[in-house]
ZAMARGU-4260 file (C-alpha; in steps of 0.2 Angstrom, whole numbers, plus 5000, padded with zeros to 4 digits):
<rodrens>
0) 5415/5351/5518 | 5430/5354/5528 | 5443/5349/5532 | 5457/5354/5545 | 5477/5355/5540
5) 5487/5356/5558 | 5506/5356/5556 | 5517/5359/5570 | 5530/5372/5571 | 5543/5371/5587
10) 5542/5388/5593 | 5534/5398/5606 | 5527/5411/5594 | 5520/5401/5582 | 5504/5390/5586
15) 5493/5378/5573 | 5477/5379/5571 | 5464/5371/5557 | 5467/5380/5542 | 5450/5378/5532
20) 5449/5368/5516 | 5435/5372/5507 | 5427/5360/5495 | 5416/5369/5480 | 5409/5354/5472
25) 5400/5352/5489 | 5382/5362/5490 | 5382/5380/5485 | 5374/5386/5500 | 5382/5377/5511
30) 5401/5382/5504 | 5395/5402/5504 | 5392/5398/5522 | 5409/5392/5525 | 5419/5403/5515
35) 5409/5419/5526 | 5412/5408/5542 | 5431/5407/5535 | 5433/5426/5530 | 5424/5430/5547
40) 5435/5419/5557 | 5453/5420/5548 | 5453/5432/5533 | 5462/5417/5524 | 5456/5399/5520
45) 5459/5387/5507 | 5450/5377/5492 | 5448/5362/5484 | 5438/5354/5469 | 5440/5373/5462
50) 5440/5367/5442 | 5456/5375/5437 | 5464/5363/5426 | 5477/5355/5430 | 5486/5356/5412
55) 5487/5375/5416 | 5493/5373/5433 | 5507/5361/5428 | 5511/5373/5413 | 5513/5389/5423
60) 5524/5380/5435 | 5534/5374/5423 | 5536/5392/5413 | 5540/5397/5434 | 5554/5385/5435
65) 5562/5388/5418 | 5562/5406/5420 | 5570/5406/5439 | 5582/5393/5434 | 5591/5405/5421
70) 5606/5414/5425 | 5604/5432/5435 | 5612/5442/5420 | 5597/5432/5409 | 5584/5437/5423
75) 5589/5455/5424 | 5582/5458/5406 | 5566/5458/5413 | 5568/5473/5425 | 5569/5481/5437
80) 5554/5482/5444 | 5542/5497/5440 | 5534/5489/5448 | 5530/5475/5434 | 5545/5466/5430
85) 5557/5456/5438 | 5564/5462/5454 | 5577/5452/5468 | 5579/5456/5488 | 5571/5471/5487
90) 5553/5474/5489 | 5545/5489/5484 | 5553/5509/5485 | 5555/5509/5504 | 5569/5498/5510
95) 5560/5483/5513 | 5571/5469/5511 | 5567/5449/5509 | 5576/5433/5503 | 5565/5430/5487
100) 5566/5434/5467 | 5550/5437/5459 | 5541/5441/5446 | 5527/5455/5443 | 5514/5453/5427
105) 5499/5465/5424 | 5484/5453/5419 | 5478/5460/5403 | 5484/5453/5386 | 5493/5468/5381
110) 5502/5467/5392 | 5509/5451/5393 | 5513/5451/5377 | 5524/5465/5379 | 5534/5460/5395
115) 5534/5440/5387 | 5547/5446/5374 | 5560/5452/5388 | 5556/5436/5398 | 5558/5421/5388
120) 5565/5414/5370 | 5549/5410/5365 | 5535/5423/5370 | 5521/5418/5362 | 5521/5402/5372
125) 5524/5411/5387 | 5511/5423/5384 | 5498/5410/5381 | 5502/5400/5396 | 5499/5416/5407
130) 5483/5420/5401 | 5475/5405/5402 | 5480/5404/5420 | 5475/5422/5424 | 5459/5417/5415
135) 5456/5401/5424 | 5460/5410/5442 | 5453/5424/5438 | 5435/5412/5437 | 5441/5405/5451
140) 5442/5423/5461 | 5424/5427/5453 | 5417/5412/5460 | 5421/5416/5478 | 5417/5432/5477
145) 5400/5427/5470 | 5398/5412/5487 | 5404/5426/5497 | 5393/5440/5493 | 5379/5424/5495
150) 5384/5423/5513 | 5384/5439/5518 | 5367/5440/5511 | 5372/5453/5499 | 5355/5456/5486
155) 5366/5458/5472 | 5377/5444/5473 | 5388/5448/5458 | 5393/5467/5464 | 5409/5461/5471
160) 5414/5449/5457 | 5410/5464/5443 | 5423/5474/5449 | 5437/5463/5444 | 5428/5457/5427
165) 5430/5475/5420 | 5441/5474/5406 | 5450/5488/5413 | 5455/5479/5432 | 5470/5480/5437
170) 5472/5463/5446 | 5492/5457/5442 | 5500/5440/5445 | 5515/5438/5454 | 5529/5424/5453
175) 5539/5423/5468 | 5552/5413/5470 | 5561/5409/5487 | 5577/5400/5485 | 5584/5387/5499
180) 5592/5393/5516 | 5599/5376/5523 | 5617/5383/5524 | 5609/5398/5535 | 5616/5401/5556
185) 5599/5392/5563 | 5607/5396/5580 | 5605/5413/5576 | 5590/5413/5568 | 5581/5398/5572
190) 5564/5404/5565 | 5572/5406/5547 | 5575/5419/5537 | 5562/5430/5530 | 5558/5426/5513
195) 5544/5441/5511 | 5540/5450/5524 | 5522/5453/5535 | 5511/5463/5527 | 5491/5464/5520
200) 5487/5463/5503 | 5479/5479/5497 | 5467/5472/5484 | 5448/5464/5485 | 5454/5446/5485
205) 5471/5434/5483 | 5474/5417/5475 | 5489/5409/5479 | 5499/5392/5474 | 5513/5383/5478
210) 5524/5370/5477 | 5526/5357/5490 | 5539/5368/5502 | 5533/5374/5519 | 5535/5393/5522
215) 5519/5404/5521 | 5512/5409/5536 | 5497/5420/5542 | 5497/5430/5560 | 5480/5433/5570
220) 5475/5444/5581 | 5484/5438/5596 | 5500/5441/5585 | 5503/5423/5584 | 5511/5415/5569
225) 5501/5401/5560 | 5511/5388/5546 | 5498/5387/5533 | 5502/5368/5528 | 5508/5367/5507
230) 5493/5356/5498 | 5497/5353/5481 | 5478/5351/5479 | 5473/5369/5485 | 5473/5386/5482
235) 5474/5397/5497 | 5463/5413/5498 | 5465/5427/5509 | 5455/5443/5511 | 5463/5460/5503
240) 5461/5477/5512 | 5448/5483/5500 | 5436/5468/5504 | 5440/5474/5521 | 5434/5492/5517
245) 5419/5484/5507 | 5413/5475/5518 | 5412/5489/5531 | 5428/5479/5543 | 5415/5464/5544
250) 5430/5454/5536 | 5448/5458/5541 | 5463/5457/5528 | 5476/5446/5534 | 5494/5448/5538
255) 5505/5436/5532 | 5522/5433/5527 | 5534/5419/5519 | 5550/5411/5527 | 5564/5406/5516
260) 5570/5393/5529 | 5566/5374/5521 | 5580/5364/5513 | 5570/5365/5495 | 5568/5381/5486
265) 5548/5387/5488 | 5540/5394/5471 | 5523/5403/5474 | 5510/5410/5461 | 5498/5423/5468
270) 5483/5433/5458 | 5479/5448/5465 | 5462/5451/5460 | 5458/5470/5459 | 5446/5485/5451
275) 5451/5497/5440 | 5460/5510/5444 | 5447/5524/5443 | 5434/5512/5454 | 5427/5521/5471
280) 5429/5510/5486 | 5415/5513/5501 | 5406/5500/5513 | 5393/5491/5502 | 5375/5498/5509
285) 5371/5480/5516 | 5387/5483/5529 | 5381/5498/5537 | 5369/5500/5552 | 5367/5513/5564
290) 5374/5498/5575 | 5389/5496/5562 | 5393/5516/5557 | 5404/5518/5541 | 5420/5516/5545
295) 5431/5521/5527 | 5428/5536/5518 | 5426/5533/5497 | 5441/5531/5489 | 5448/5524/5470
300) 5458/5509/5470 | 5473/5523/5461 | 5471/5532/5477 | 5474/5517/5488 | 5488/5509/5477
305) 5497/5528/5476 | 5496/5526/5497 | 5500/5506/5498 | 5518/5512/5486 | 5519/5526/5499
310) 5523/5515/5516 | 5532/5503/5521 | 5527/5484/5517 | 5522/5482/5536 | 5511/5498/5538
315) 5494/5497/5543 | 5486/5506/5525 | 5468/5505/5528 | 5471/5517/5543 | 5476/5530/5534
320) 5455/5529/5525 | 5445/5530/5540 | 5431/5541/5541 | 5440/5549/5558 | 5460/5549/5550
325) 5468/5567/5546 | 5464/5560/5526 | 5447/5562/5530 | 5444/5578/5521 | 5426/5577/5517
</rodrens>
């Protein structure tokens, strides 16, 4: 099932459209159907009934919260940036700038354990509220992957979803936190201020959730900006630039960005779900057809993630792998 979420947004440049809601408790292949149609169609989508808990929701919100709400000087302990830890304005090595704090986990044990003892008074708690909600989105990020490779009518329908189980992925959870802009010149910038600015996510898949704050926003071909609605009940989904390459451009990563323009500070919690670092990347054989050439040359995730640190957080990455583009050295 589902079901459509319009929010209008004054603005010439921004439209509304029906961002999919997609309920999993509905029939499997029914949902695979849907969540291709939504990949196809948007690159983004949302779901519902997706069994996370909602003990460890509410509990990593609440370790969110306490954490943002300390002083900066407390904050600072856990960075800078490298790029795990916590980091404020800036966003990555090349300038880019937005109005959000955050923080950057790696999802394996180790090594939150590690950074939990710079980040709270009480680690081990911390710790094991991170892990549990890596584990339970981590599930979560399987389980579409699995309806997904379903719907593309891929024979091997877990050859996605194994290249994030690896105990050696390296999928990281990021805590952003966007503080409120009410006193902000709307004359001057009536669109709101950007929180994080437009970009692709370079991994295979995303998971994100929020509180109840507008902000997020995804852009379409036609270069439109679309409010993606806050639902409490959800997780949203989008498609990362290596699904793109995967799936041979048959799916499209989305471009997307936050404003930091609502009266009420936004918190978000997004899994990036990736492979390991030494994992090729190429079209899966199933997306490539004398009528649909290859179009990316093979490539590890280290390679990829090297040239995602390397731009700018705009920059069109996948670009800079295709089987015509001066990298091409085959």
């Amino acid at each position: 099932m589902v079901v459509s979420n319009p929010t209008p947004i004054r603005s010439e440049k921004i439209r509304t459209i029906g961002i999919p809601a997609i309920d999993l408790s509905c029939k499997r292949s029914q949902v695979a159907e849907l969540i291709m149609k939504a990949c196809e169609d948007y690159g983004f989508f949302k779901v519902i009934n997706h069994g996370v808990p909602e003990e460890i929701i509410e509990r990593m919100e609440a370790e969110g919260l306490e954490f943002f709400a300390r002083p900066a000087s407390e904050k600072q302990k856990a960075g800078p940036p490298n790029p795990l830890g916590y980091g404020s304005k800036n966003i990555g090595f090349n300038g880019d700038i937005g109005e959000v704090e955050y923080l950057l986990l790696h999802s394996n044990i180790p090594s939150v354990s590690q950074r939990s003892k710079v980040i709270c008074k009480d680690p081990i708690k911390f710790c094991c509220v991170v892990n549990d909600y890596i584990e339970a989105v981590r599930d979560l990020a399987c389980e579409i992957l699995e309806l997904l490779a379903e719907g593309l009518r891929i024979q091997d329908q877990m050859i996605l979803s194994r290249l994030i189980k690896v105990t050696d992925n390296d999928s990281v959870l990021r805590l952003n936190h966007y503080t409120c802009t009410k006193n902000a010149n709307k004359d001057q910038d009536p669109l709101g201020r950007i929180g994080f600015g437009e970009h692709s996510d370079p991994q295979i898949i995303t998971l994100l959730r929020s509180n109840n704050v507008n902000g997020l926003q995804i852009s379409l071909e036609d270069g439109v900006w679309i409010p993606v609605p806050p639902d409490p009940a959800a997780f949203c989904v989008n498609v990362g630039d290596l699904l793109q390459a995967l799936t041979n451009g048959r799916l499209v990563s989305v471009r997307h960005r936050a404003m930091a323009n609502s009266s009420n500070a936004r918190m978000s919690f997004i899994y990036f779900a990736a492979p390991s670092l030494h994992q090729w990347i190429s079209p899966l054989p199933e997306m490539v057809t004398p009528q649909n050439p290859c179009l990316y040359r093979p490539f590890t995730w280290a390679e990829y993630k090297k040239a995602t640190y390397s731009l700018r957080l705009g920059d069109r990455r996948l670009d800079h792998f295709t089987t015509g583009s001066k990298e091409d050295t085959r």
